[in-house]
C-alpha positions in Angstrom: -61.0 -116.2 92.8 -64.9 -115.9 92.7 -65.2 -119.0 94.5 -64.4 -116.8 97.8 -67.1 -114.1 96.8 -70.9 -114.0 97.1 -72.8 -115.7 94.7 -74.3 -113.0 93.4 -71.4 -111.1 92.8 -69.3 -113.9 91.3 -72.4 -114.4 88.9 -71.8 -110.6 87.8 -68.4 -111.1 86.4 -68.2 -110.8 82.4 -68.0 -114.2 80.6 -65.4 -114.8 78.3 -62.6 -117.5 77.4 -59.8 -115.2 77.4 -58.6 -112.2 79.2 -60.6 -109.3 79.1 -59.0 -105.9 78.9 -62.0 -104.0 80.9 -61.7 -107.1 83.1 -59.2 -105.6 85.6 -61.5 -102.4 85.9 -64.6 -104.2 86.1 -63.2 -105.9 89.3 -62.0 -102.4 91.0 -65.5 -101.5 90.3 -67.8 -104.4 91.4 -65.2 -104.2 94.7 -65.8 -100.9 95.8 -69.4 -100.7 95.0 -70.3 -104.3 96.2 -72.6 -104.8 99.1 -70.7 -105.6 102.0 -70.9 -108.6 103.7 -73.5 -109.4 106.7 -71.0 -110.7 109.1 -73.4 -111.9 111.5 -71.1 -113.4 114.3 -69.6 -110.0 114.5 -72.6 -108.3 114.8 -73.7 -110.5 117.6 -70.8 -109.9 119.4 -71.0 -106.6 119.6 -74.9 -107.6 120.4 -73.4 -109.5 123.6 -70.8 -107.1 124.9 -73.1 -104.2 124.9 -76.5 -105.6 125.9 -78.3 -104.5 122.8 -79.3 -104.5 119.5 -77.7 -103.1 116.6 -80.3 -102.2 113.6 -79.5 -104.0 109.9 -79.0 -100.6 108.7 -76.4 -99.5 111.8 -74.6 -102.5 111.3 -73.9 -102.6 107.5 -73.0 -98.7 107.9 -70.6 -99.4 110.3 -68.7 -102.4 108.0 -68.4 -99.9 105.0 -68.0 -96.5 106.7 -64.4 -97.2 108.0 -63.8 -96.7 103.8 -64.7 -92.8 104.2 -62.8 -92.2 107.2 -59.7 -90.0 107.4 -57.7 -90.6 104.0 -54.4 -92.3 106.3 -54.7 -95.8 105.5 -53.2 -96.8 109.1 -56.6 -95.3 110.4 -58.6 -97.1 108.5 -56.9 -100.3 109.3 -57.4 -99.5 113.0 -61.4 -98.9 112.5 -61.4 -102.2 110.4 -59.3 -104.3 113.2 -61.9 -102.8 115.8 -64.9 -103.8 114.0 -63.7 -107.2 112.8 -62.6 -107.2 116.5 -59.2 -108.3 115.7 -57.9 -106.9 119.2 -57.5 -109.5 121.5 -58.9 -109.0 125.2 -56.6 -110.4 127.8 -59.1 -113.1 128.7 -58.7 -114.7 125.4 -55.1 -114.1 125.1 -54.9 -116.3 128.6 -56.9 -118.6 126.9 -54.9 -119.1 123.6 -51.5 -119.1 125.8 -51.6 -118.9 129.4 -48.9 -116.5 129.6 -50.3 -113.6 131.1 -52.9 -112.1 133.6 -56.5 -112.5 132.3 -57.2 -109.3 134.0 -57.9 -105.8 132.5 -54.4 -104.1 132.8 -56.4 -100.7 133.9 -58.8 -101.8 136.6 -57.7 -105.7 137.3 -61.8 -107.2 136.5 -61.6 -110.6 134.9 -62.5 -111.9 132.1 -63.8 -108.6 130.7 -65.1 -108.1 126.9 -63.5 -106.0 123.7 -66.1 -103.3 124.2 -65.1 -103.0 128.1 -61.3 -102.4 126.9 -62.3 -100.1 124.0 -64.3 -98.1 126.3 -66.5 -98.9 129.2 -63.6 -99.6 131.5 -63.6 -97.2 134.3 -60.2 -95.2 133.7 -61.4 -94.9 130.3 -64.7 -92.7 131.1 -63.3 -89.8 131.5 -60.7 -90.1 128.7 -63.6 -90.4 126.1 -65.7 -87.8 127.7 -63.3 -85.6 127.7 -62.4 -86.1 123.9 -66.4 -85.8 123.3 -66.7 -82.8 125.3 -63.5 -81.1 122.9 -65.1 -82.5 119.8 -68.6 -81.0 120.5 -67.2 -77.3 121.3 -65.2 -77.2 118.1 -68.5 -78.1 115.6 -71.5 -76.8 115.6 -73.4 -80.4 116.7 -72.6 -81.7 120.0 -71.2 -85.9 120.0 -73.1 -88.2 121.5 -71.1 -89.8 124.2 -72.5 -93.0 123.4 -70.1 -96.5 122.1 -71.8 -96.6 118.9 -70.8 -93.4 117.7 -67.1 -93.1 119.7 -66.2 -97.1 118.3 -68.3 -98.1 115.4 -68.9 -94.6 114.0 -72.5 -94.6 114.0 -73.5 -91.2 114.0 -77.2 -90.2 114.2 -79.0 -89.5 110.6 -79.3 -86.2 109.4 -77.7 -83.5 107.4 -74.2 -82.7 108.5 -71.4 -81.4 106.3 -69.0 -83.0 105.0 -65.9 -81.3 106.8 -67.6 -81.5 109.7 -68.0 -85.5 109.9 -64.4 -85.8 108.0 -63.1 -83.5 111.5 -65.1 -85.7 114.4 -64.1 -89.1 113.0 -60.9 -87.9 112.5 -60.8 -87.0 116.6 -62.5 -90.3 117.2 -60.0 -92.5 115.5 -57.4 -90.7 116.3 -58.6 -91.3 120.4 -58.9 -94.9 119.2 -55.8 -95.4 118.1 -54.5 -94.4 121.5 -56.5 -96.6 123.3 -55.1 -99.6 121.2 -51.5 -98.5 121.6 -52.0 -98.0 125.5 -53.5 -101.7 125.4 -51.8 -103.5 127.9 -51.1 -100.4 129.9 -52.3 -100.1 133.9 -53.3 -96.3 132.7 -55.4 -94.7 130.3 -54.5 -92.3 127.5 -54.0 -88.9 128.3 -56.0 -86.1 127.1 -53.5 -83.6 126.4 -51.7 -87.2 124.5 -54.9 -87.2 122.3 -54.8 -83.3 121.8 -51.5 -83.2 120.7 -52.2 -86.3 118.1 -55.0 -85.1 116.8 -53.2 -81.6 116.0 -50.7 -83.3 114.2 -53.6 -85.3 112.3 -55.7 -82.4 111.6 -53.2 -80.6 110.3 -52.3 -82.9 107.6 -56.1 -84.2 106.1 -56.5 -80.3 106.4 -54.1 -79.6 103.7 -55.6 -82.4 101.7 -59.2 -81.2 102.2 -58.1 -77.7 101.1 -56.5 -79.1 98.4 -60.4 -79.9 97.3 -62.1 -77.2 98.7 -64.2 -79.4 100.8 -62.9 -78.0 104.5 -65.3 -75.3 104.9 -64.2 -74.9 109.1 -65.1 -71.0 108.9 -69.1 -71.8 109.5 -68.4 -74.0 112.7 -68.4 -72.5 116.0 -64.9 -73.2 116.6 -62.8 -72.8 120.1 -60.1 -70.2 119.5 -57.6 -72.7 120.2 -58.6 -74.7 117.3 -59.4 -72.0 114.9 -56.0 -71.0 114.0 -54.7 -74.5 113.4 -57.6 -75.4 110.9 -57.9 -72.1 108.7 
């Protein structure tokens, strides 16, 4: 198996001629605390589709933070997918099988990038500002409507709590996951579709916060129709 894993890591693991019994918890260990991997092509197609540069230290964040998102696993997969950019655009489905219109579904441009379907296509603006807009009145920091922080999760450094982060990336990926399951739709999510999701959502990672005491919503600035779902 090391053979597929960084030098430096494979290097790490215990020497022995037989089975070791700490062996099994060794390798749970090294692979959760392991540095993740540089990806470079990735990062320089993101690099492409948005016109800019994404720091070292933005970049790596965004590989291993999809690991501290909400606790469902299907929302992890969806952040992974996005950042490994495993959704295909129609341009390169066309390409692979010449079935279908190379054309964005929403607003019929050619040939457009995964960024423009995740969010910079025109019936998408007002989806995501919208789902900013909700997010910023319900915690006491307002999101920046910006694609770094609404699809890679890059949120600006500084101290925020815990619940509070756990409850915006929770809207975020939630409004994600919409976007990805409208895909190949002419139009965009619906707000109230997103609302009604994330209440759902919220409700259920809130019983599992509370569960550790961590969901501490009472010091936000909530919207009264939030208020009563999350205490």
């Amino acid at each position: 198996m090391c053979q597929w894993l960084p030098h430096t890591f494979a290097d790490s693991v215990p020497a022995g001629d037989g089975p070791s019994r700490r062996l099994v918890s060794w390798l749970a260990d090294a692979l959760r605390t392991h540095t993740v991997l540089e990806c470079g092509a990735l990062r320089a197609a993101w690099e492409e589709d948005a016109g800019s540069s994404i720091s070292e230290a933005h970049w790596r964040s965004a590989l291993s933070d999809h690991l501290n998102i909400p606790r469902n696993s299907r929302f992890r997969l969806i952040q992974f997918y996005i950042v490994h950019r495993a959704y295909l655009t129609p341009a390169r489905v066309y390409r692979y099988f010449a079935r279908q219109d190379a054309a964005c579904p929403r607003c019929s441009c050619v040939d457009v990038d995964l960024l423009h379907m995740l969010w910079s296509c025109p019936p998408l603006c007002c989806y995501w500002k919208a789902v900013v807009e909700c997010l910023s009145e319900c915690t006491t920091r307002r999101v920046p409507f910006t694609w770094e922080v609404c699809i890679l999760g890059l949120f600006p450094r500084g101290k925020r709590h815990r619940a509070e982060v756990q409850y915006t990336d929770l809207g975020l990926i939630t409004a994600k996951r919409l976007v990805t399951r409208s895909w190949k739709s002419s139009d965009p999510p619906s707000v109230q579709a997103w609302k009604c999701s994330f209440e759902v959502w919220v409700g259920a990672e809130g019983v599992a916060l509370k569960r550790e005491e961590v969901l501490r919503l009472r010091k936000f600035s909530l919207s009264a129709g939030w208020e009563e779902l999350l205490l």
